[in-house]
C-alpha positions as CSV (number, residue, x, y, z in Angstrom):
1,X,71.4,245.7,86.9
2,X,73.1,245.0,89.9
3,X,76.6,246.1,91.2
4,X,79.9,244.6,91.0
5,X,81.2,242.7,93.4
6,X,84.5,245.3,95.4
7,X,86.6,242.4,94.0
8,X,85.8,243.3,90.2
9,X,85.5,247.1,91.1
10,X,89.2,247.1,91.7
11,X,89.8,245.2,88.6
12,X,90.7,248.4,86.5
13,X,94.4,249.9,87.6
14,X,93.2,253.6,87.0
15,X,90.9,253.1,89.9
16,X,92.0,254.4,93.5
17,X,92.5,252.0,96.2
18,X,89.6,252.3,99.0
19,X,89.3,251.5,102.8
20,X,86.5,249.9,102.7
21,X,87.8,247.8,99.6
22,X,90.0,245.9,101.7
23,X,89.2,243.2,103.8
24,X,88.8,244.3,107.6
25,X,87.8,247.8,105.6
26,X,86.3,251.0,107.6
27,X,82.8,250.1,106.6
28,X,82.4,247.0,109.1
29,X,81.9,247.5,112.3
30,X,84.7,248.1,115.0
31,X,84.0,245.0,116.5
32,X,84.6,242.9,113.4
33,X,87.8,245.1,112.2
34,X,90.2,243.4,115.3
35,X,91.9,245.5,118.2
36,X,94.8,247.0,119.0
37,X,96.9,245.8,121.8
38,X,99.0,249.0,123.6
39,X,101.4,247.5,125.6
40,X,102.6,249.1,129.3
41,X,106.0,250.1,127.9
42,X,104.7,251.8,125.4
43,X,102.4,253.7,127.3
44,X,105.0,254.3,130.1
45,X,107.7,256.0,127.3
46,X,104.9,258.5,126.2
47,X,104.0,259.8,129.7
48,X,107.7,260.0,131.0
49,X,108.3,261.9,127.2
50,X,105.1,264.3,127.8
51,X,106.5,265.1,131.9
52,X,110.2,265.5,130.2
53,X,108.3,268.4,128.5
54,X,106.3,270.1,130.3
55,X,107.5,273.3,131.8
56,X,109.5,273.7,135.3
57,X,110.3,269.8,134.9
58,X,113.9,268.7,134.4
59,X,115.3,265.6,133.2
60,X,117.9,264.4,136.4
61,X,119.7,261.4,137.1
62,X,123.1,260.9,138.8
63,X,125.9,258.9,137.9
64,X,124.3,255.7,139.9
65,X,120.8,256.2,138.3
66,X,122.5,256.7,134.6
67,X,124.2,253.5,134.7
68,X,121.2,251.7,135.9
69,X,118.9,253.3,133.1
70,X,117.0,255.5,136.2
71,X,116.5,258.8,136.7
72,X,113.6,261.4,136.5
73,X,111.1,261.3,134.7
74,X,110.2,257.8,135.8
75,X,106.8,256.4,134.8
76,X,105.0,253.3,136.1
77,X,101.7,252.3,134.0
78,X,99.3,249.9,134.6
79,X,96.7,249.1,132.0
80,X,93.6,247.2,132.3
81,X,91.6,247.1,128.8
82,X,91.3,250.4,127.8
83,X,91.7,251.8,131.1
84,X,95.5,253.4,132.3
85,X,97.0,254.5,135.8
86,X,99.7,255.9,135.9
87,X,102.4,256.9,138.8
88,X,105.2,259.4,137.7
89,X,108.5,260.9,139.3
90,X,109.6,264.0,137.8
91,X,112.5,266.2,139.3
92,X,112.4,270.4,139.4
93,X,115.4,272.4,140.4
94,X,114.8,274.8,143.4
95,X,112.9,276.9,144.0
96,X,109.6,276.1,141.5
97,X,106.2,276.2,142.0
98,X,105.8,272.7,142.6
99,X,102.0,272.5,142.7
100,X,101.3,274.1,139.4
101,X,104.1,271.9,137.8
102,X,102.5,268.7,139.2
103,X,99.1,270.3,138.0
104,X,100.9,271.1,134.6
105,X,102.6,267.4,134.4
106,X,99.3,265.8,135.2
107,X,97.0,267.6,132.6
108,X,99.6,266.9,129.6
109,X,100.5,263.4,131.0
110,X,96.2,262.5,130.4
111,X,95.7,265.0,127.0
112,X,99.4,263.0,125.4
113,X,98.8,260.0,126.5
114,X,95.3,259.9,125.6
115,X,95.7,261.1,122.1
116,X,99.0,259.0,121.3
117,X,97.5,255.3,122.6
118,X,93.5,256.0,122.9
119,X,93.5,254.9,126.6
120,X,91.3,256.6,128.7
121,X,93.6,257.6,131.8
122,X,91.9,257.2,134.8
123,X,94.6,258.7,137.2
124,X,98.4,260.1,137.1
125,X,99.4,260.6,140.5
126,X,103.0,262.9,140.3
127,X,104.9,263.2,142.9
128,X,107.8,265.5,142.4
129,X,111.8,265.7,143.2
130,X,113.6,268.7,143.8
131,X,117.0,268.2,142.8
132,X,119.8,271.5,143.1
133,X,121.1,272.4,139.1
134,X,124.0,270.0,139.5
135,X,122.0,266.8,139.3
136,X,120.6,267.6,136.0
137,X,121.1,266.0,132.8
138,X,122.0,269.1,131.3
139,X,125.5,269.2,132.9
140,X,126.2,266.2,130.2
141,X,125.8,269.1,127.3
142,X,127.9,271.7,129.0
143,X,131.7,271.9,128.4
144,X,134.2,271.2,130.8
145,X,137.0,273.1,131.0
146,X,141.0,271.8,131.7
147,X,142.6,274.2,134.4
């Protein structure tokens, strides 16, 4: 006897719902399922978000580069298929060990960006901006006090 067709498998409600039940389901091959289209911007908020974390790097902008929507850490992507390059800004306060924070920005920059968008990264070139602690962001959290 042969098998039911997936369309009369799902018939009966008690049944659970299955990938490969649906149309475009895990069973077909990749290249018959469709694609998935990461756009630039996308890619360029998850590396400037994985550089704002990393450790030693501080998120800086003045009053100029607020009001334009700038400031550090700025990201440029571009992507070619699956293929990304990207070029990064990131500010440190003085003194820091800049080479092992670029080393540090670099490695979680690929390993985030990688996992969040399945790109392969090809390069992140990071060039870094020492700022003194009264460019930083943080000075927006602290309290000001009326004399």
């Amino acid at each position: 006897m042969a098998e039911a067709p997936a369309a009369e498998r799902r018939a009966a409600p008690d049944e659970p719902f299955a990938l490969s039940d649906a149309t475009g389901g895990a069973d077909r091959p990749a290249a018959e399922r469709g694609t998935l289209d990461v756009k630039s911007k996308a890619i360029t908020h998850i590396a400037e978000r994985a550089a704002g974390e990393t450790d030693g790097t501080v998120r800086s902008a003045t009053t100029a580069q607020k009001a334009l929507g700038r400031g550090y850490p700025r990201a440029s992507v571009r992507v070619d298929r699956n293929r990304a390059w990207v070029d990064l800004d990131v500010a440190v306060t003085w003194p820091a060990p800049v080479s092992t924070i670029a080393a540090q920005v670099r490695d979680s920059v690929i390993r985030r960006t990688s996992e969040l968008s399945g790109l392969d990264v090809r390069r992140v070139d990071v060039t870094i901006h020492v700022v003194t602690g009264s460019a930083t962001a943080d000075d927006d959290n602290t309290r000001r006090r009326v004399q």
